[in-house]
MIMARKOL-596143 format. One record per residue (C-alpha): residue number from 0; residue in three letters; x, y, z. Coordinates in Angstrom, 1 decimal. Each point is the difference from the previous one (the first is absolute). Example, Ala and Ser with C-alpha at 12.3 -4.5 7.8 and 13.67 -1.06 7.14 Angstrom:
REM residues 2
+-----+--------+--------+--------+--------+
| num | residu |      u |      v |      w |
+-----+--------+--------+--------+--------+
|   0 |    Ala |   12.3 |   -4.5 |    7.8 |
|   1 |    Ser |    1.4 |    3.4 |   -0.7 |
+-----+--------+--------+--------+--------+
REM end
This chain:
REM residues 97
+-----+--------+--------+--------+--------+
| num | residu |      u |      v |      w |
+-----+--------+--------+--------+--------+
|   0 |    Unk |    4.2 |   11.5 |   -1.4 |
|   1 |    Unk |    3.1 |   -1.2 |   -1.1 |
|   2 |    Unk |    0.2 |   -2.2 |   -3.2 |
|   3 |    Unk |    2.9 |   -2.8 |   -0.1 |
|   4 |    Unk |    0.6 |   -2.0 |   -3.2 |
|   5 |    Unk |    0.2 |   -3.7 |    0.5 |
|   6 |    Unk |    2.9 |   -1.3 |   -1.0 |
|   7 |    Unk |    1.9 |    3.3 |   -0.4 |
|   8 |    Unk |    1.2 |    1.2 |   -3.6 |
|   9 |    Unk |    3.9 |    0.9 |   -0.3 |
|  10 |    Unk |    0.4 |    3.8 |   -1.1 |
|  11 |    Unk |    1.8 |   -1.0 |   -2.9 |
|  12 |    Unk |   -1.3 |   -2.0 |   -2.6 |
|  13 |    Unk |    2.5 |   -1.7 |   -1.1 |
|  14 |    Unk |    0.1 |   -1.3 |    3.9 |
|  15 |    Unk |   -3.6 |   -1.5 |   -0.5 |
|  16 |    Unk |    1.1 |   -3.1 |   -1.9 |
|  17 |    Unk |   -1.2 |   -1.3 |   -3.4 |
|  18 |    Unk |   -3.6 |   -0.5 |   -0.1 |
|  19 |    Unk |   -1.5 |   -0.9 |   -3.9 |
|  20 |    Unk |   -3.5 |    1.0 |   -0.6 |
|  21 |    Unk |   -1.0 |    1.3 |    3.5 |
|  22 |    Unk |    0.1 |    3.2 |    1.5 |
|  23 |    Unk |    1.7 |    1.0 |    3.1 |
|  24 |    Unk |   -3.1 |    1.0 |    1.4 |
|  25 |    Unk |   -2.1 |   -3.5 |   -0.5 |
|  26 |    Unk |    2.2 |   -1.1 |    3.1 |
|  27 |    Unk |   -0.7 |    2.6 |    2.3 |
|  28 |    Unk |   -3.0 |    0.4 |    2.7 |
|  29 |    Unk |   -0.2 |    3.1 |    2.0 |
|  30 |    Unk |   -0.2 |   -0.4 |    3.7 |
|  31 |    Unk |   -2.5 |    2.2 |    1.5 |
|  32 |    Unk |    1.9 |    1.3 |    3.6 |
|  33 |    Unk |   -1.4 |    2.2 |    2.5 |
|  34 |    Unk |    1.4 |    0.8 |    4.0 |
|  35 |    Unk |   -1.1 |   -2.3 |    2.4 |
|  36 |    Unk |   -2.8 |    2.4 |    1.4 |
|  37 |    Unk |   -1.6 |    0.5 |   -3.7 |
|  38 |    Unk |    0.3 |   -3.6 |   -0.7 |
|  39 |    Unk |   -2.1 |   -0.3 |    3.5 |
|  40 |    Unk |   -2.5 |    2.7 |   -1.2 |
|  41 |    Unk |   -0.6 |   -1.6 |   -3.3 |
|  42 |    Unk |   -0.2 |   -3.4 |    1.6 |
|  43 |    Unk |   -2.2 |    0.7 |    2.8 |
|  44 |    Unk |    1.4 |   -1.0 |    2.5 |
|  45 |    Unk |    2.9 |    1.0 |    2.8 |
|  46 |    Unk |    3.0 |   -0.2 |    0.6 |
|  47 |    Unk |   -0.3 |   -3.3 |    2.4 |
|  48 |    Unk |   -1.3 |   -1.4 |   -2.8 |
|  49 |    Unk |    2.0 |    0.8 |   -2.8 |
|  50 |    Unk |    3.0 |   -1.4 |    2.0 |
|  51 |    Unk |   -2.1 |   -3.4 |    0.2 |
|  52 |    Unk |   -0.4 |    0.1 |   -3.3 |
|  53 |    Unk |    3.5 |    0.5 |   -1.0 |
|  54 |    Unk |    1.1 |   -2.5 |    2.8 |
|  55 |    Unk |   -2.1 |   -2.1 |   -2.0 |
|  56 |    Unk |    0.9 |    0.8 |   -3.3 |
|  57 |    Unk |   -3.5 |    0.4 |   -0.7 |
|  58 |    Unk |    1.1 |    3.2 |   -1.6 |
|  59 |    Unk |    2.9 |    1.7 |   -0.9 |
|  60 |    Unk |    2.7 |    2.2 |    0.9 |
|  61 |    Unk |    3.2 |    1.5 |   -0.6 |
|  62 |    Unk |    2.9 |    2.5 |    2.2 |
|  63 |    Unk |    1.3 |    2.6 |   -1.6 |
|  64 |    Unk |    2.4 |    1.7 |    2.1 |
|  65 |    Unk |   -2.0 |    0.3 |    3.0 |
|  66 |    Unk |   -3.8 |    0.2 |   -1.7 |
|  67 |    Unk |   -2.1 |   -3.1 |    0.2 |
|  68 |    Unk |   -1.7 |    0.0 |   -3.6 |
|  69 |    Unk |   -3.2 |   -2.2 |   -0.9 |
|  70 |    Unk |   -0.9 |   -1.6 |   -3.1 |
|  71 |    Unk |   -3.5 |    1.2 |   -0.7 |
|  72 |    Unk |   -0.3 |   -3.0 |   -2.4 |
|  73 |    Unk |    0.7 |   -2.8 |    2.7 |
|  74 |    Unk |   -3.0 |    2.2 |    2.2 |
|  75 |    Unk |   -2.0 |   -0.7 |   -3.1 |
|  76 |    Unk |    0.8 |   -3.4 |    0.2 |
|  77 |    Unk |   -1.1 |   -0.3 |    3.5 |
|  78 |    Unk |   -3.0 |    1.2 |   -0.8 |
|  79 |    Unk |   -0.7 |   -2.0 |   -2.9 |
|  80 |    Unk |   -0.1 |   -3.1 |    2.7 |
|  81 |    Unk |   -1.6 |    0.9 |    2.9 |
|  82 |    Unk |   -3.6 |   -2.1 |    0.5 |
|  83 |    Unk |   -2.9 |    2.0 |   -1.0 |
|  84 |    Unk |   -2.5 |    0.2 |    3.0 |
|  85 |    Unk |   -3.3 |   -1.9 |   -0.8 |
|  86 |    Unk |   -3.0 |    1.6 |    1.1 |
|  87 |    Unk |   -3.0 |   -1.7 |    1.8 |
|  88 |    Unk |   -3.2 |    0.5 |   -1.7 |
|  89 |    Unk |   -2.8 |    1.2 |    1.9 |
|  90 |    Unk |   -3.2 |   -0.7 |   -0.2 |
|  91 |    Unk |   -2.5 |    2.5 |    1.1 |
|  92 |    Unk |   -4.0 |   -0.8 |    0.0 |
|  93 |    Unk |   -1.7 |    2.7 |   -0.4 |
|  94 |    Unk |   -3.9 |   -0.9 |    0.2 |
|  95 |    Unk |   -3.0 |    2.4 |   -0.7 |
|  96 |    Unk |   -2.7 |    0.2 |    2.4 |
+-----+--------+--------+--------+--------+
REM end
């Protein structure tokens, strides 16, 4: 899995800027990136699917170089929304003789 800071942090501190009473690290949120296929497996669905999705931008993803990565957050969030499926009650009468 790779793991990408949102918004990125300069490598020197001085770059960061001033920031009074708050830590660096109350800004950041760590993006949770797998390949394409993972991000599939972990979604369950396929590729078709996934490309939907993204077309979509029901979830998200990302190139680097020539890798496809998925958020596993935004599949979360897809998730999250789908309807749940209602069941039917059934009613079975069950008589003694």
């Amino acid at each position: 899995m790779v793991r990408i800071n949102s918004p990125v942090q300069a490598s020197n501190p001085l770059d960061q800027g001033t920031s009074i009473g708050k830590t660096d690290n109350d800004n950041i949120k760590q993006r949770r990136l797998v390949e394409f296929k993972e991000g599939c497996r972990y979604g369950k669905f396929g590729k078709t699917k996934a490309y939907e999705l993204i077309a979509q931008g029901r979830i998200r993803a990302y190139k680097m170089g020539g890798k496809t990565l998925i958020d596993l957050d935004s599949i979360d969030e897809y998730h999250a929304v789908l309807p749940r499926v209602e069941s039917r009650a059934v009613v079975v009468s069950a008589e003694v003789v």
